[in-house]
N, C-alpha and C positions, 0 to 999 in steps of 0.2 A: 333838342332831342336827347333824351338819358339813351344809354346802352344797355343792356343788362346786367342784373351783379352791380349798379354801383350804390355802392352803401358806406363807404368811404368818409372819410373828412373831406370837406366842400370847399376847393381851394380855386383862387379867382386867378387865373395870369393876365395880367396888363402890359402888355407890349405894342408898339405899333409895327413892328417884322414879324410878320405873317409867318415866317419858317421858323422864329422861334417859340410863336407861338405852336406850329404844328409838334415841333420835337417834343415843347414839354409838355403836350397834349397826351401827347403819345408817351412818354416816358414813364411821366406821374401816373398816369392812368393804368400802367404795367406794375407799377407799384400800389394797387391796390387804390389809390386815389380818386376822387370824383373829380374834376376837371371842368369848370366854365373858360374862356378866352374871352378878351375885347383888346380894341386896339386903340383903343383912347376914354382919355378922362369923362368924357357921358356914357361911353357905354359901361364904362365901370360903374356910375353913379344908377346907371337904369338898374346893372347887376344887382347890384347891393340893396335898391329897393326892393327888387322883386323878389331873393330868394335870402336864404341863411348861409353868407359865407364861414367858413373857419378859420381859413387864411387866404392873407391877402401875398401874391409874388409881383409886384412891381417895377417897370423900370424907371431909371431916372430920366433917359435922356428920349422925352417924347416929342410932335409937336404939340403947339397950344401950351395948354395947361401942363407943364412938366411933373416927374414924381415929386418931386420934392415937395411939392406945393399942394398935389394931390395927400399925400401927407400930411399935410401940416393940415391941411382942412379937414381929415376925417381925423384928428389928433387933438380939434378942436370941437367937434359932434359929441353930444352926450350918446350917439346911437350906435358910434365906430370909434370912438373915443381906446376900447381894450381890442380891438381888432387886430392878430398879429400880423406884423408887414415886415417882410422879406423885399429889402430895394436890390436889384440887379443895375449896376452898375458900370460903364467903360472908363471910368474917370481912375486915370493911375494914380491920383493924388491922395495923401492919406486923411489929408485936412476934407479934400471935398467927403471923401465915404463917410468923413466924423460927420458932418454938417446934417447928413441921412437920419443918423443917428438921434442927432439932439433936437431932428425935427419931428420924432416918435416911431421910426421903425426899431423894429425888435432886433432885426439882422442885417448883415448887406455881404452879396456874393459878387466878386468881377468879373468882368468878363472879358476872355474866354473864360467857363468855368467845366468842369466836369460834374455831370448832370446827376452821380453818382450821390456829390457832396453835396447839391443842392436836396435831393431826396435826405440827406441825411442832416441836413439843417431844416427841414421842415417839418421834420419827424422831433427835434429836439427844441425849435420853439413852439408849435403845439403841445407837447409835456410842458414846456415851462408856465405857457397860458392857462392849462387844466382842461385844453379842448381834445387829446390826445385820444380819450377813449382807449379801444383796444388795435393794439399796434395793425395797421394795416399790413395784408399781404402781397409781395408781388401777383399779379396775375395778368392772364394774358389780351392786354390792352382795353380794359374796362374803363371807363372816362363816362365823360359829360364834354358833350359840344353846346355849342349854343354861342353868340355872342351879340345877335343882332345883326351882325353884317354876313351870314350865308355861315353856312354850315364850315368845317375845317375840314379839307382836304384827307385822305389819308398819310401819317405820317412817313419821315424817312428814315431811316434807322440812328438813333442816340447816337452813334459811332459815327453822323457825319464831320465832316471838317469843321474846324473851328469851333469843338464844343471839347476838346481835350484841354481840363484845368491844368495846372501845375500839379506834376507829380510826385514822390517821395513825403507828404507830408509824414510827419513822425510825430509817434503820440509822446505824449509830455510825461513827466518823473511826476508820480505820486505827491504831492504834498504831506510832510510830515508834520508831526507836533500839533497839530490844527484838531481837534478833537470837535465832532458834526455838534450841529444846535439842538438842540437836547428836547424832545417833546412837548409841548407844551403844557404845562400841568393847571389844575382846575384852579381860577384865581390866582395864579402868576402874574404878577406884574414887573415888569421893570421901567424903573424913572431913571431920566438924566436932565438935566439944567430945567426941571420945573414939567419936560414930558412924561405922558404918563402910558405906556406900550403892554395895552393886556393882552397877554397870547392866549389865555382862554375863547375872548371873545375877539380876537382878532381887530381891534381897536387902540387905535392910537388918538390922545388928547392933547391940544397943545395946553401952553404953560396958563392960559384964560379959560379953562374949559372946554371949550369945543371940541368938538369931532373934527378931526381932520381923514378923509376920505384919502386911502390908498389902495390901488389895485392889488390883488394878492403878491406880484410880484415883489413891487413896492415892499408891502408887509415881510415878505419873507428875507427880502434882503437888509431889510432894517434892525431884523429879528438877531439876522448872522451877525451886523456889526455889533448892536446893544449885547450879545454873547460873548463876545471877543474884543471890550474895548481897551483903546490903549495898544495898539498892537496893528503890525504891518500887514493889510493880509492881500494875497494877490487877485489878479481877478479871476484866477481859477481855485483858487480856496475859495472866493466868494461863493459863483457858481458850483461850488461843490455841496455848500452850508449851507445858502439860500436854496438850493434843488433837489438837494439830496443825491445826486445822481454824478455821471462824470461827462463833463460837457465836453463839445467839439474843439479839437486842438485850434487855436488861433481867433475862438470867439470871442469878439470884441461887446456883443452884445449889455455886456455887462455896463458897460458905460454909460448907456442909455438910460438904463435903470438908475444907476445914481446921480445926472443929472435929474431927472425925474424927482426925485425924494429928495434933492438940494432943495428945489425950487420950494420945496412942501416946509420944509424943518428949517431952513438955512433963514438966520434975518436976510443978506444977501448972499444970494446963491452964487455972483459973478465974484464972491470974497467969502468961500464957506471957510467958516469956524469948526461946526461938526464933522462933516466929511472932510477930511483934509488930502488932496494927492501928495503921494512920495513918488517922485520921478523915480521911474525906472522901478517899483517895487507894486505899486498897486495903491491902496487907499487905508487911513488909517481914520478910527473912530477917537474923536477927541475926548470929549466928556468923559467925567466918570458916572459910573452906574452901579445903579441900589437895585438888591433883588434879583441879583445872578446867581445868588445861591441856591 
């Protein structure tokens, strides 16, 4: 059953707690948001046939079929394959939240989180996917119910228990010296160890010809490293060069993205040569590059 007014970005919650799913029914949908619910791995897969989601909010720890795994199968779908996925989280370990990551979500919030910062990561990986449109409005509780198993309740107010994230976050220092990736000019190319990266046409070739197929993400953070190579850059210079924009303090997102485009460029991506990490600093592009000028 639609509500009225919603014309929103179509965003799917996957939870099997019914109460978190009413909150973020109700919250998201006060944010201007379209809003479907299911409480398990079919009802999401009935969702995803039936309609056009924009993003997916996921949790990890379900029964059955858990997130993770739900991920990693629609990561393998040529149909859901760039679908952004937000996993929600209880696992305090930082190795399990990575594991989220490298199985193809975009983000991962914990839990307890405040509902605040989830609107505001779901605002900032739809920009980074291109599915963003124009910025949704708060308004007053416009959603989409529906999930197959009865309608959602009326919600309880965002302010209940147990939904206050950790407070005082502080936004981070400017990055200096880091000068943005430069427009793309007509027939630009730049080559490194035999690749060939046209940013006219948004095409990347490996060292035998081929087309090698990258999500725009993909492309644009490829774009920032072959800009900047030889050089430390953090993962919020990345996200500032790959986005253009100033991303959310403490997202880790970025990681995801460059295991991604390991797997693509790297002979072995579990021993990259081109992406190299620098503990404690970020990621350094190894090769040198023709054509930065």
């Amino acid at each position: 059953m639609d509500q009225p007014g919603c014309d929103g970005q179509h965003l799917l919650v996957v939870d099997d707690d019914r109460e978190i799913c009413t909150l973020l029914f109700q919250y998201l949908g006060r944010h201007g948001f379209r809003v479907s619910t299911a409480f398990d791995g079919a009802a999401m897969m009935e969702r995803l046939e039936q309609e056009r989601i924009d993003l997916l909010v996921l949790d990890v720890m379900m029964p059955g079929e858990d997130g993770l795994a739900l991920c990693r199968r629609l990561r393998t779908s040529p149909r859901w394959r760039s679908l952004p996925i937000i996993m929600l989280t209880a696992m305090g370990e930082e190795t399990d939240r990575i594991v989220g990551l490298e199985v193809g979500a975009d983000d991962y919030l914990g839990k307890p989180f405040n509902p605040r910062e989830l609107v505001a990561r779901v605002r900032a990986v739809l920009r980074r996917s291109g599915r963003a449109g124009e910025e949704p409005e708060a308004s007053g509780g416009v959603a989409r119910t529906g999930n197959g198993n009865g309608e959602l309740p009326q919600a309880a107010e965002s302010s209940a228990p147990g939904w206050a994230g950790k407070a005082g976050f502080s936004g981070r220092a400017g990055d200096e010296g880091v000068p943005p990736v430069r427009a793309p000019a007509g027939g630009r190319v730049l080559t490194f160890e035999g690749w060939r990266l046209d940013l006219a046409t948004r095409s990347l070739r490996a060292p035998d010809g081929l087309l090698v197929q990258l999500s725009a993400g993909e492309f644009d953070l490829l774009v920032a490293f072959a800009e900047h190579p030889q050089r430390v850059l953090s993962r919020d210079q990345l996200l500032d060069l790959a986005r253009g924009r100033t991303a959310i303090p403490f997202d880790r997102s970025i990681d995801v993205q460059v295991s991604r485009l390991r797997r693509k460029i790297e002979p072995d991506a579990q021993e990259p040569a081109l992406i190299k990490t620098v503990r404690g600093g970020g990621y350094l592009f190894s090769p040198r590059v023709e054509g930065g000028g």
